[in-house]
mmCIF file of the N, C-alpha and C atoms, coordinates in Angstrom:
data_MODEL
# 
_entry.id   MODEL 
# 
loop_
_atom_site.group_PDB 
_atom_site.id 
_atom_site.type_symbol 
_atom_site.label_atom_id 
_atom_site.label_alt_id 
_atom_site.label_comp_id 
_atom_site.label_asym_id 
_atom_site.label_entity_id 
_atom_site.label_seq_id 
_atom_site.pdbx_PDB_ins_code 
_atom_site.Cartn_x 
_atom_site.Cartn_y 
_atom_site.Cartn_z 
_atom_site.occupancy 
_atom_site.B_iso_or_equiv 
_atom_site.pdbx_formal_charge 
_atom_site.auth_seq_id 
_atom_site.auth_comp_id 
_atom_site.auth_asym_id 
_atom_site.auth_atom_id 
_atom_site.pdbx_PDB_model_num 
ATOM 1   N N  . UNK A 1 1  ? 0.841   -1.172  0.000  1.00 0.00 ? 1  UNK A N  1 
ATOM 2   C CA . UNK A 1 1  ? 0.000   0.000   0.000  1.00 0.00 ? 1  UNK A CA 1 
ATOM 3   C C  . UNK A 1 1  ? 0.886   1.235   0.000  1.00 0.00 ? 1  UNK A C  1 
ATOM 4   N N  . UNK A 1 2  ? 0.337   2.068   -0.914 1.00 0.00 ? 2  UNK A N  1 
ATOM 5   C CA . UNK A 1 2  ? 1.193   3.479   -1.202 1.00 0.00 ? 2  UNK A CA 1 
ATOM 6   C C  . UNK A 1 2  ? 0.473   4.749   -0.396 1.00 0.00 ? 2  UNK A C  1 
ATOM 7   N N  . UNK A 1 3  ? 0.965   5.331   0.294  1.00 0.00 ? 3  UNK A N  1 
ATOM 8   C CA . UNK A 1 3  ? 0.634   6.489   0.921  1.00 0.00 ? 3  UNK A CA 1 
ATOM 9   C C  . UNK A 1 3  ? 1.045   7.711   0.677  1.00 0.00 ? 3  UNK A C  1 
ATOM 10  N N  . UNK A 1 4  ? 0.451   9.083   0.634  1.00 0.00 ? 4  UNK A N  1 
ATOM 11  C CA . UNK A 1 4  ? 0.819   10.074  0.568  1.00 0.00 ? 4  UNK A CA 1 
ATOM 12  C C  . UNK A 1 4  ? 0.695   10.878  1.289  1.00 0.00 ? 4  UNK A C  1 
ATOM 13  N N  . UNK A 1 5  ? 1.645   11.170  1.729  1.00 0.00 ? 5  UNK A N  1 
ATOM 14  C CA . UNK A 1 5  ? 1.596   12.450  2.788  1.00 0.00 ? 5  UNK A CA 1 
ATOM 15  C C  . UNK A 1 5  ? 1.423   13.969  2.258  1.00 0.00 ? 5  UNK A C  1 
ATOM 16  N N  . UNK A 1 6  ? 0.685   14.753  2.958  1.00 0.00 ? 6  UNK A N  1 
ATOM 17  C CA . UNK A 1 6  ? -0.394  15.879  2.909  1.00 0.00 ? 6  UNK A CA 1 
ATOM 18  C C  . UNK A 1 6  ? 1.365   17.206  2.527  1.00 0.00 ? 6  UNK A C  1 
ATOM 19  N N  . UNK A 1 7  ? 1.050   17.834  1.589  1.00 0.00 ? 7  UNK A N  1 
ATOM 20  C CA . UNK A 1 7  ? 1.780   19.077  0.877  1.00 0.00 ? 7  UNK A CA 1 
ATOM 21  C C  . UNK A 1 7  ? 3.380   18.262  1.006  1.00 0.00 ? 7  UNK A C  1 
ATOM 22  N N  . UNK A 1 8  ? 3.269   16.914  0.258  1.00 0.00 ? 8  UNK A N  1 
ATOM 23  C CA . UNK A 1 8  ? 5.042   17.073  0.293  1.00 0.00 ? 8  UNK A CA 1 
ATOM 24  C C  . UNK A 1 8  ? 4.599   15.321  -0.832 1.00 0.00 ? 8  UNK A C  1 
ATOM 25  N N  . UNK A 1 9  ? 5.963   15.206  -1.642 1.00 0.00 ? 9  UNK A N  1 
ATOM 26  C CA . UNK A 1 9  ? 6.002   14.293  -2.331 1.00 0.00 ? 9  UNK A CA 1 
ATOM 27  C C  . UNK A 1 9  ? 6.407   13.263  -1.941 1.00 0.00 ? 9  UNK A C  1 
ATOM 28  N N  . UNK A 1 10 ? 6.910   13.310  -0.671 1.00 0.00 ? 10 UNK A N  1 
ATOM 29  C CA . UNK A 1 10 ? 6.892   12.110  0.103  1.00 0.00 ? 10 UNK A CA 1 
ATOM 30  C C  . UNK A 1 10 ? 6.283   10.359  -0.271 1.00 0.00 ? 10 UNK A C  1 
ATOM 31  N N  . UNK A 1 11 ? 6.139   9.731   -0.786 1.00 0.00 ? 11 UNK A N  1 
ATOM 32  C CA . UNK A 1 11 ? 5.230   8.600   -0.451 1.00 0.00 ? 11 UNK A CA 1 
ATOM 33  C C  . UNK A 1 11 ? 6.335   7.212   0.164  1.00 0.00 ? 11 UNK A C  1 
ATOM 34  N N  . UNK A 1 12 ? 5.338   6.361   1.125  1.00 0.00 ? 12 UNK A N  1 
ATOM 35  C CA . UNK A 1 12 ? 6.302   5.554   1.888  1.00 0.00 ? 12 UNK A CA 1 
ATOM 36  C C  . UNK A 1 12 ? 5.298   3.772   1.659  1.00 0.00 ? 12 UNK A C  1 
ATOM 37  N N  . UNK A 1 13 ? 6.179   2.914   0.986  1.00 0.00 ? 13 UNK A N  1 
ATOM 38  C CA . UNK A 1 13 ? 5.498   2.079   0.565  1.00 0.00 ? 13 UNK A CA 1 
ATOM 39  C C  . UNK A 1 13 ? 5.604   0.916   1.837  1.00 0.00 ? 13 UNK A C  1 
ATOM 40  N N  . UNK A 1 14 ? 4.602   0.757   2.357  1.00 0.00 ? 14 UNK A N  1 
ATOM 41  C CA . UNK A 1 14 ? 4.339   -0.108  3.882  1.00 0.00 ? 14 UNK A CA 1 
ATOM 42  C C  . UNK A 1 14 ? 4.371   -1.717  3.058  1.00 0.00 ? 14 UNK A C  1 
ATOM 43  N N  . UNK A 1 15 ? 4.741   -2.815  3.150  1.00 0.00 ? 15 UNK A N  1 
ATOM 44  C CA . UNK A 1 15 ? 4.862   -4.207  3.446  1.00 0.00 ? 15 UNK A CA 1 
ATOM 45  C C  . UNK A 1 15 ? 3.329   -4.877  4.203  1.00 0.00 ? 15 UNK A C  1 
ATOM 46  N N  . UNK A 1 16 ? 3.076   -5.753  3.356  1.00 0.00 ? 16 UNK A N  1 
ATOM 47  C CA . UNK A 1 16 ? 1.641   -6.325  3.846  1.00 0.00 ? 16 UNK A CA 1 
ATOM 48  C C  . UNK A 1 16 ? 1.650   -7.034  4.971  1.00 0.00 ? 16 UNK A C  1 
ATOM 49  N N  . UNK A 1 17 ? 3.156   -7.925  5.004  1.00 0.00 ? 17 UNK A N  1 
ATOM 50  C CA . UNK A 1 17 ? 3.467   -9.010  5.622  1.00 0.00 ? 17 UNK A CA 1 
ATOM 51  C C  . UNK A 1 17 ? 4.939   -8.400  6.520  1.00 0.00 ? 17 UNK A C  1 
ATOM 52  N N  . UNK A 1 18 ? 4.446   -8.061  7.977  1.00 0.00 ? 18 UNK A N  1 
ATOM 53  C CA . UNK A 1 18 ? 5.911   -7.583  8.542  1.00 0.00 ? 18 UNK A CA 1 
ATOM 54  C C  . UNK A 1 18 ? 6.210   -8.665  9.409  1.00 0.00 ? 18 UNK A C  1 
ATOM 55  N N  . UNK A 1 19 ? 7.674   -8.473  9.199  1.00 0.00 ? 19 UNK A N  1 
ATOM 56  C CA . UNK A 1 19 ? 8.692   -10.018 10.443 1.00 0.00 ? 19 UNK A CA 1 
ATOM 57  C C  . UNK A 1 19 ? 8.593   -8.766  11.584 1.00 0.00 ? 19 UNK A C  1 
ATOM 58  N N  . UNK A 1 20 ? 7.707   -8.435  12.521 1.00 0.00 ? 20 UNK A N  1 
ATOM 59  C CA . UNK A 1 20 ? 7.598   -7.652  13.393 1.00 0.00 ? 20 UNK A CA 1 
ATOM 60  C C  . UNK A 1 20 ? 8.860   -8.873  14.925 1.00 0.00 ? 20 UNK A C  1 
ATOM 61  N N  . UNK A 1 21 ? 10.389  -8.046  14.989 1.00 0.00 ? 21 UNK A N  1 
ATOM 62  C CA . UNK A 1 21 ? 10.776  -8.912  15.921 1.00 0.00 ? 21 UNK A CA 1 
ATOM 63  C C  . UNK A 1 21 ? 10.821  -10.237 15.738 1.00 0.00 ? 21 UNK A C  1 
ATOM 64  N N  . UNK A 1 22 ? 11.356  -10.892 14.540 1.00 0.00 ? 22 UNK A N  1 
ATOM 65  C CA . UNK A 1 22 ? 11.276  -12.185 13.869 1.00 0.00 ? 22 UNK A CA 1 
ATOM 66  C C  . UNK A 1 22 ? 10.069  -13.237 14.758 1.00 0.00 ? 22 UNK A C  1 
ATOM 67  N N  . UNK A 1 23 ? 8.638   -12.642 14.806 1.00 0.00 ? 23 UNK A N  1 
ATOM 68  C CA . UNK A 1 23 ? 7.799   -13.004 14.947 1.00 0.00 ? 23 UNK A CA 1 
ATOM 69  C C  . UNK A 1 23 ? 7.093   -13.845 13.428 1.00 0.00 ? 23 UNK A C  1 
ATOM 70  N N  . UNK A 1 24 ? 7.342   -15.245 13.111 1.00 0.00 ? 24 UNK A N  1 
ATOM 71  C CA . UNK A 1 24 ? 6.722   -16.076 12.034 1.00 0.00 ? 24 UNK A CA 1 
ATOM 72  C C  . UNK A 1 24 ? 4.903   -15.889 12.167 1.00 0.00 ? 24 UNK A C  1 
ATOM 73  N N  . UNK A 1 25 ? 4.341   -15.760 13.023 1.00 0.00 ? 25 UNK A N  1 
ATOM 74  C CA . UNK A 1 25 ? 2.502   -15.352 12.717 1.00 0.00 ? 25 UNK A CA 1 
ATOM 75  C C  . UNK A 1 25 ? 2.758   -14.477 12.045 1.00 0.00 ? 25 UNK A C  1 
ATOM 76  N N  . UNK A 1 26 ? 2.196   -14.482 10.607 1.00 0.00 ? 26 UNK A N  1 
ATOM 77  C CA . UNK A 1 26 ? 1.598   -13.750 9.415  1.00 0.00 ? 26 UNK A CA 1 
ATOM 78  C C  . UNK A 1 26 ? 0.305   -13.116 10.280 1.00 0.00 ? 26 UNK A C  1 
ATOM 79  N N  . UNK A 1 27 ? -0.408  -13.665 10.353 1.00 0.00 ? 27 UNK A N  1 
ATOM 80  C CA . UNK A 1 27 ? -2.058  -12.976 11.067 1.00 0.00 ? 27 UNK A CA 1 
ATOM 81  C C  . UNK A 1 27 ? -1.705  -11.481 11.815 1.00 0.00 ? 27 UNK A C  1 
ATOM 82  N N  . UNK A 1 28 ? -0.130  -11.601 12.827 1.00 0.00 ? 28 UNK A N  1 
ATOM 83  C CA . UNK A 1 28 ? -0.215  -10.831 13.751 1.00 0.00 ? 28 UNK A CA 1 
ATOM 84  C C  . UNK A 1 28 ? 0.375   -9.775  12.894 1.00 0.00 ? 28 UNK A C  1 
ATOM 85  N N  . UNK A 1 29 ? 1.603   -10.510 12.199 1.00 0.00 ? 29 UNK A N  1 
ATOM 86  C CA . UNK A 1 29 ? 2.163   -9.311  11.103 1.00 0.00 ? 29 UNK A CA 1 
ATOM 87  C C  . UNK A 1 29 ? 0.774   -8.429  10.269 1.00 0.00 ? 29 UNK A C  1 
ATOM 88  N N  . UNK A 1 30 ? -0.040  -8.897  9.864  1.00 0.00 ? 30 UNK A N  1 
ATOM 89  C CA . UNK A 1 30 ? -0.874  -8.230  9.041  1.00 0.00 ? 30 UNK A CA 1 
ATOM 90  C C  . UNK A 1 30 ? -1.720  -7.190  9.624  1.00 0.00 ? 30 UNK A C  1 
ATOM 91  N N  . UNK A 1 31 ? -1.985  -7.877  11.076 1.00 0.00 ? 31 UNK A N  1 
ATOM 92  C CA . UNK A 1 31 ? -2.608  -6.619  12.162 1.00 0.00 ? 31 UNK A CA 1 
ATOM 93  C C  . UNK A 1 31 ? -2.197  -5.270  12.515 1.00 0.00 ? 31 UNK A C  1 
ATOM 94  N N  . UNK A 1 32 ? -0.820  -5.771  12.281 1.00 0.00 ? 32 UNK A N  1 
ATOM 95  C CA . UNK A 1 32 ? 0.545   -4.708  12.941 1.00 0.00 ? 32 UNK A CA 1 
ATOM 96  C C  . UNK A 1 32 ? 0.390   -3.667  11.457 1.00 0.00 ? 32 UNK A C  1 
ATOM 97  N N  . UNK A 1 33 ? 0.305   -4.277  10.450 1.00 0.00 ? 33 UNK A N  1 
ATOM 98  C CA . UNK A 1 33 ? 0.664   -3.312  9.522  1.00 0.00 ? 33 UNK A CA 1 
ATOM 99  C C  . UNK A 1 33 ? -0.821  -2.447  9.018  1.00 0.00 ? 33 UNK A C  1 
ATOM 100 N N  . UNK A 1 34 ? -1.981  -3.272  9.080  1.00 0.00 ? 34 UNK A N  1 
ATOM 101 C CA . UNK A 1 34 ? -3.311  -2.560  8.967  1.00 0.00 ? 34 UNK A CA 1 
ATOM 102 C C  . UNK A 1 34 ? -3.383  -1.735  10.230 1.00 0.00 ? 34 UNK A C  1 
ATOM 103 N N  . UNK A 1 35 ? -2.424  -1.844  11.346 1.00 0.00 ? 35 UNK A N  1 
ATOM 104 C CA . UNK A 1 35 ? -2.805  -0.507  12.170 1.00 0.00 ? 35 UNK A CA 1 
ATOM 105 C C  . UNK A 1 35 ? -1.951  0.772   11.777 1.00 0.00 ? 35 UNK A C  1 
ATOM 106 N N  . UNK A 1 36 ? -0.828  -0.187  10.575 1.00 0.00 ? 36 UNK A N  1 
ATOM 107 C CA . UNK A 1 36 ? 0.170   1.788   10.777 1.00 0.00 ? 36 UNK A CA 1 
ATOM 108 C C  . UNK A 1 36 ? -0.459  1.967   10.114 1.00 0.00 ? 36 UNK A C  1 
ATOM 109 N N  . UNK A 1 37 ? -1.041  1.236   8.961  1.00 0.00 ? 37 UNK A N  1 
ATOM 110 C CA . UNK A 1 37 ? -1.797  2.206   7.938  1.00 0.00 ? 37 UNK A CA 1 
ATOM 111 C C  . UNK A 1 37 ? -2.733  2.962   8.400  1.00 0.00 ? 37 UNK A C  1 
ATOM 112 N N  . UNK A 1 38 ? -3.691  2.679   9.068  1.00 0.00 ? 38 UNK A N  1 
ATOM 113 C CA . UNK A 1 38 ? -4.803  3.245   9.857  1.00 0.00 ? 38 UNK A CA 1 
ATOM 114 C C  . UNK A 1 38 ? -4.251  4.272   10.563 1.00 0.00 ? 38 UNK A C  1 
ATOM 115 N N  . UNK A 1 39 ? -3.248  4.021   11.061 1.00 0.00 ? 39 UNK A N  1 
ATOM 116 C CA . UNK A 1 39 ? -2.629  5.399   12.238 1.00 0.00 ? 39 UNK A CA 1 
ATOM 117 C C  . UNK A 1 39 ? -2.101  6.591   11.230 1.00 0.00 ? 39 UNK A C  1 
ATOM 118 N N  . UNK A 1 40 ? -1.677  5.985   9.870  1.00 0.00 ? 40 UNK A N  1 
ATOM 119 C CA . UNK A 1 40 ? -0.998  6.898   9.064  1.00 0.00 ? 40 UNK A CA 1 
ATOM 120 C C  . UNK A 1 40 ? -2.298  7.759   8.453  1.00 0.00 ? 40 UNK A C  1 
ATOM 121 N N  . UNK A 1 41 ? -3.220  7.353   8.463  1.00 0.00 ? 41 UNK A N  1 
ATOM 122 C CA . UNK A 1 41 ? -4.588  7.688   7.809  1.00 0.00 ? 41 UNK A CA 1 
ATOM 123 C C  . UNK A 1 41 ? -4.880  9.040   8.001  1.00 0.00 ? 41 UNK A C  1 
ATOM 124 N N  . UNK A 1 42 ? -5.327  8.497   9.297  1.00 0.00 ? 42 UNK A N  1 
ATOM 125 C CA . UNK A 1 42 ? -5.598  9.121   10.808 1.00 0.00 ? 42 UNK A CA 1 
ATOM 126 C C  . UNK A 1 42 ? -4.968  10.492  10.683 1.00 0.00 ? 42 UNK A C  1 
ATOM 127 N N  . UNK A 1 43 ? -3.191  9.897   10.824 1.00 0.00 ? 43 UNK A N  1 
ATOM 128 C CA . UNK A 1 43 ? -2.789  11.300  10.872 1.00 0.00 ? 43 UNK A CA 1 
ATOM 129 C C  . UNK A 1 43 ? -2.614  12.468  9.770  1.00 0.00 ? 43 UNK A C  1 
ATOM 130 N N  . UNK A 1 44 ? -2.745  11.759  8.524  1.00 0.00 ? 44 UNK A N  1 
ATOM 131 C CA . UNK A 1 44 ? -3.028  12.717  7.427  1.00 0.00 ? 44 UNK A CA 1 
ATOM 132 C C  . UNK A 1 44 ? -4.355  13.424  7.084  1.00 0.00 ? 44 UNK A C  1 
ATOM 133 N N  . UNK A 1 45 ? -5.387  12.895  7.814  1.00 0.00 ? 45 UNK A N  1 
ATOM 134 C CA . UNK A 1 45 ? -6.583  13.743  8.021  1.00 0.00 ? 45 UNK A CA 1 
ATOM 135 C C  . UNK A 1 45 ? -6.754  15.171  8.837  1.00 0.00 ? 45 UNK A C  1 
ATOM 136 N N  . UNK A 1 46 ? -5.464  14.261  10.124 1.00 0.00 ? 46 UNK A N  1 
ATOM 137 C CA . UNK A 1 46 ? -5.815  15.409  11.096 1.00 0.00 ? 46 UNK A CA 1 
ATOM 138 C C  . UNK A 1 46 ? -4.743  16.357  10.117 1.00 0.00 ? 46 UNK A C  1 
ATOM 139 N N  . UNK A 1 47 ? -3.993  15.998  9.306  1.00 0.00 ? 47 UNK A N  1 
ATOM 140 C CA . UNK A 1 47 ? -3.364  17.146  9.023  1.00 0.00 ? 47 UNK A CA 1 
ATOM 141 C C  . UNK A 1 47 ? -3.817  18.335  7.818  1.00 0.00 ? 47 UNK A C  1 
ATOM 142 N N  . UNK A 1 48 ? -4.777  17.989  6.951  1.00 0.00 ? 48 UNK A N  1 
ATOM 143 C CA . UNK A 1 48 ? -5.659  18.269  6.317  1.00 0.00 ? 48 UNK A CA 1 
ATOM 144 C C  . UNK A 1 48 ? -7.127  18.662  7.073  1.00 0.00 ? 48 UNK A C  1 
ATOM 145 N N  . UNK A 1 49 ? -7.074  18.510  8.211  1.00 0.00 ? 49 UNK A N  1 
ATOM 146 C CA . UNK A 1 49 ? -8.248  19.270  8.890  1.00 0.00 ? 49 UNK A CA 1 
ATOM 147 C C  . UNK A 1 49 ? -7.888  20.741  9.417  1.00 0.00 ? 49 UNK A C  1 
ATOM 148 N N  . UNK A 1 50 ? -6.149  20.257  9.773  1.00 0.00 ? 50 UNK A N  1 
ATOM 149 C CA . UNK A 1 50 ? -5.527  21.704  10.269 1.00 0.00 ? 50 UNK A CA 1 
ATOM 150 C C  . UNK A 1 50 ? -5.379  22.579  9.308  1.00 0.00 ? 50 UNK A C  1 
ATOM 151 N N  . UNK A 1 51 ? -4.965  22.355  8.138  1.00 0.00 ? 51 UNK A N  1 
ATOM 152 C CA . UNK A 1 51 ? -4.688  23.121  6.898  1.00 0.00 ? 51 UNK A CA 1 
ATOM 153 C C  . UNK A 1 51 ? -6.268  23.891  6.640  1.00 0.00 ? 51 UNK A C  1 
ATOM 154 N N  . UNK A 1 52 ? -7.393  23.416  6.944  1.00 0.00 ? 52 UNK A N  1 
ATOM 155 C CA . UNK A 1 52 ? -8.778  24.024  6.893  1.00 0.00 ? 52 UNK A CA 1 
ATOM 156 C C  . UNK A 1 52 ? -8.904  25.110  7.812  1.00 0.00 ? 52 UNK A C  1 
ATOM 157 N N  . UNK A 1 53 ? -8.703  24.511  9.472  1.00 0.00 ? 53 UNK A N  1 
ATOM 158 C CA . UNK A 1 53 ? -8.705  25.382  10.435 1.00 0.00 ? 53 UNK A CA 1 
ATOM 159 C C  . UNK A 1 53 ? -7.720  26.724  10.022 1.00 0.00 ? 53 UNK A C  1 
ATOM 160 N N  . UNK A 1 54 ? -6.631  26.312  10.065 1.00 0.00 ? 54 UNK A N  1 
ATOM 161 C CA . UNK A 1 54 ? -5.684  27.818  9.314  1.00 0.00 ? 54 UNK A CA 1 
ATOM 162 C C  . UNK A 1 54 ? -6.464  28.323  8.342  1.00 0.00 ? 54 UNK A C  1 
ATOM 163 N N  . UNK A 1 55 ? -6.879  27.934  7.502  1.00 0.00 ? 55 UNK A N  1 
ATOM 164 C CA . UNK A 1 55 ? -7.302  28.969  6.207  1.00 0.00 ? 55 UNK A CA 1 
ATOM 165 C C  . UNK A 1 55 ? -8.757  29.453  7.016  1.00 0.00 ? 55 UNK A C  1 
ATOM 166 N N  . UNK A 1 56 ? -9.777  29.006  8.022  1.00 0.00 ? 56 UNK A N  1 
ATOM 167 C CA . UNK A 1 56 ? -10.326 29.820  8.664  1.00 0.00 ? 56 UNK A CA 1 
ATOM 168 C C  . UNK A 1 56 ? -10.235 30.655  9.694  1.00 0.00 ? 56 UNK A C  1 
ATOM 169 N N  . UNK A 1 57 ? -9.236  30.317  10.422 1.00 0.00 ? 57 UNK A N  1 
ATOM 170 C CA . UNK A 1 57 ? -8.854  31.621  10.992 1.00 0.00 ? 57 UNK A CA 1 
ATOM 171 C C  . UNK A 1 57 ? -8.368  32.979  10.155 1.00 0.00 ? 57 UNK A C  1 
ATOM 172 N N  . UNK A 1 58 ? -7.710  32.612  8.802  1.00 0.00 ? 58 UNK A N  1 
ATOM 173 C CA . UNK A 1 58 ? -7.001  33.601  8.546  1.00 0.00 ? 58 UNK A CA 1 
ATOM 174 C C  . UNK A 1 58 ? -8.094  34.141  7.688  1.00 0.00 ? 58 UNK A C  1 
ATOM 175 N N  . UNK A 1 59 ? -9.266  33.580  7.108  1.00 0.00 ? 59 UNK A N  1 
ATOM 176 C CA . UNK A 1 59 ? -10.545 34.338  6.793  1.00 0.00 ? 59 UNK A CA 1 
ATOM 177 C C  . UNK A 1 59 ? -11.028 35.143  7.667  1.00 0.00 ? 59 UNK A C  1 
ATOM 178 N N  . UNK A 1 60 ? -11.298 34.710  9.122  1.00 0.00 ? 60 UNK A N  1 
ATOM 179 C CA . UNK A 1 60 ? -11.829 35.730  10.329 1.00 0.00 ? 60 UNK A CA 1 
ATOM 180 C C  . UNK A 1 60 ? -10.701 36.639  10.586 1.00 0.00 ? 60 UNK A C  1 
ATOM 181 N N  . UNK A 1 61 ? -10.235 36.583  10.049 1.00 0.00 ? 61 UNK A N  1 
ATOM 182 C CA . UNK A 1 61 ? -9.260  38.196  10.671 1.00 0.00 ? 61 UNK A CA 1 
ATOM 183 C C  . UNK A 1 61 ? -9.290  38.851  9.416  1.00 0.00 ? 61 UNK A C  1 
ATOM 184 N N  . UNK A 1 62 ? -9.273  38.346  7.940  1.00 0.00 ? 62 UNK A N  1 
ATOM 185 C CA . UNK A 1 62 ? -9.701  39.010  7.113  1.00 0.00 ? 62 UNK A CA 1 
ATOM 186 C C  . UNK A 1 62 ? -10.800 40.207  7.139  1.00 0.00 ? 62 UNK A C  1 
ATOM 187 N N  . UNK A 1 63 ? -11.950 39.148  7.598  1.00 0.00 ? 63 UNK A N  1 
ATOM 188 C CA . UNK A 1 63 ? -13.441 39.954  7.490  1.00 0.00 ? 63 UNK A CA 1 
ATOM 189 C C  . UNK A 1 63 ? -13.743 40.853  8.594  1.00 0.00 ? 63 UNK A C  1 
ATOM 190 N N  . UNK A 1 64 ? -12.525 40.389  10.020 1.00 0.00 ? 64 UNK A N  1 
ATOM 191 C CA . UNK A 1 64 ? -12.529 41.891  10.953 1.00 0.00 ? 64 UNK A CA 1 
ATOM 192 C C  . UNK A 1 64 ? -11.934 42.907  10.535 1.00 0.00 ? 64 UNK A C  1 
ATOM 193 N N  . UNK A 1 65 ? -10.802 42.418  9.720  1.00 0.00 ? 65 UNK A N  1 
ATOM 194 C CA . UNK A 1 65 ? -10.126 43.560  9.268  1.00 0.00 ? 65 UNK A CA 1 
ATOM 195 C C  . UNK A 1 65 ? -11.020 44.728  8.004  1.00 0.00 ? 65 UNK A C  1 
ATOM 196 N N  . UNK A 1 66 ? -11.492 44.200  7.395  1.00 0.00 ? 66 UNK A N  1 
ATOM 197 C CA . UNK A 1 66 ? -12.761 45.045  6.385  1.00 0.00 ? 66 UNK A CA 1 
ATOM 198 C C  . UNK A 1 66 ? -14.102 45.270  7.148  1.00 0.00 ? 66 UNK A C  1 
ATOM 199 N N  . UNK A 1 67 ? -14.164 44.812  8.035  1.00 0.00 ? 67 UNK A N  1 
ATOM 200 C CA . UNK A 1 67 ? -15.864 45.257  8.525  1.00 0.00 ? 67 UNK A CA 1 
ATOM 201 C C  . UNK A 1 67 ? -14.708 46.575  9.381  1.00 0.00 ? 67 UNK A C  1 
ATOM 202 N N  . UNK A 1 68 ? -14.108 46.562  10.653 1.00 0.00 ? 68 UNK A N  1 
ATOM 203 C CA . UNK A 1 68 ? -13.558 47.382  10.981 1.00 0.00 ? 68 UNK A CA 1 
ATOM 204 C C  . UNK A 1 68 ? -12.736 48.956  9.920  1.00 0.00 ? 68 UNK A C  1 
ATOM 205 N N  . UNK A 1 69 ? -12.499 47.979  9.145  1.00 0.00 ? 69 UNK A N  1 
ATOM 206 C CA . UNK A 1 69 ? -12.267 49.840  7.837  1.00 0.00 ? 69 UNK A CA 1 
ATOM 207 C C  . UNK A 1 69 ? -13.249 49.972  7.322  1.00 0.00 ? 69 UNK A C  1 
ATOM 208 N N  . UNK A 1 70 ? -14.587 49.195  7.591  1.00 0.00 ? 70 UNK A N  1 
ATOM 209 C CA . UNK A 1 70 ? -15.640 50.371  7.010  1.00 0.00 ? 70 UNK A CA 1 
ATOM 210 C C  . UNK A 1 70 ? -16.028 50.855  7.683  1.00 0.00 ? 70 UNK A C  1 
ATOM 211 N N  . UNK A 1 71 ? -16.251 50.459  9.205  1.00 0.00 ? 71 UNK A N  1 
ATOM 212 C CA . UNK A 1 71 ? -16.527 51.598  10.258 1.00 0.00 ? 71 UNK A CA 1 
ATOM 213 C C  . UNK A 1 71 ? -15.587 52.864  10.342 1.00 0.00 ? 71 UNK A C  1 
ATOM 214 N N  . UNK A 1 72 ? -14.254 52.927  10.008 1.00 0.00 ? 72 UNK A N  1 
ATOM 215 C CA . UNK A 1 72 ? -13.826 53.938  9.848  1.00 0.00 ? 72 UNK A CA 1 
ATOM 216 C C  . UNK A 1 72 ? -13.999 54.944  9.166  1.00 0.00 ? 72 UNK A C  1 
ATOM 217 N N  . UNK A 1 73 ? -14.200 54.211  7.693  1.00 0.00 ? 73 UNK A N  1 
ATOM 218 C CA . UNK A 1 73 ? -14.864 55.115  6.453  1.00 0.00 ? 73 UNK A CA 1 
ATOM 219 C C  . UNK A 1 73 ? -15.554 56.141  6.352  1.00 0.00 ? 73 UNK A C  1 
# 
């Protein structure tokens, strides 16, 4: 599975089947690796949720900044 990480060309190709600690269970290896993926998910959402939050804050200081110069006007 190929992943991409959020504003960078980064991609990091994860292994289906990991020797987690020359542990031979395949089952447990496969658990181990459907959780980084999941954790990697995870964290590229939250990082694409932040990239939203920034671009709304920097809208609300926009629209104080123009409602406030038209009260000056």
């Amino acid at each position: 599975m190929n992943i991409s990480y959020v504003n960078s060309n980064k991609t990091t190709s994860l292994p289906v089947e990991l020797d987690a600690l020359n542990n031979k269970d395949i089952s447990y290896a496969k658990d181990f690796s459907y959780a980084k993926d999941f954790f990697l998910y995870i964290e590229t959402q939250l990082k694409i949720a932040k990239i939203f939050v920034d671009l709304e804050k920097k809208y609300q200081v926009l629209l104080q900044v123009k409602f406030f110069t038209h009260l000056l006007i």
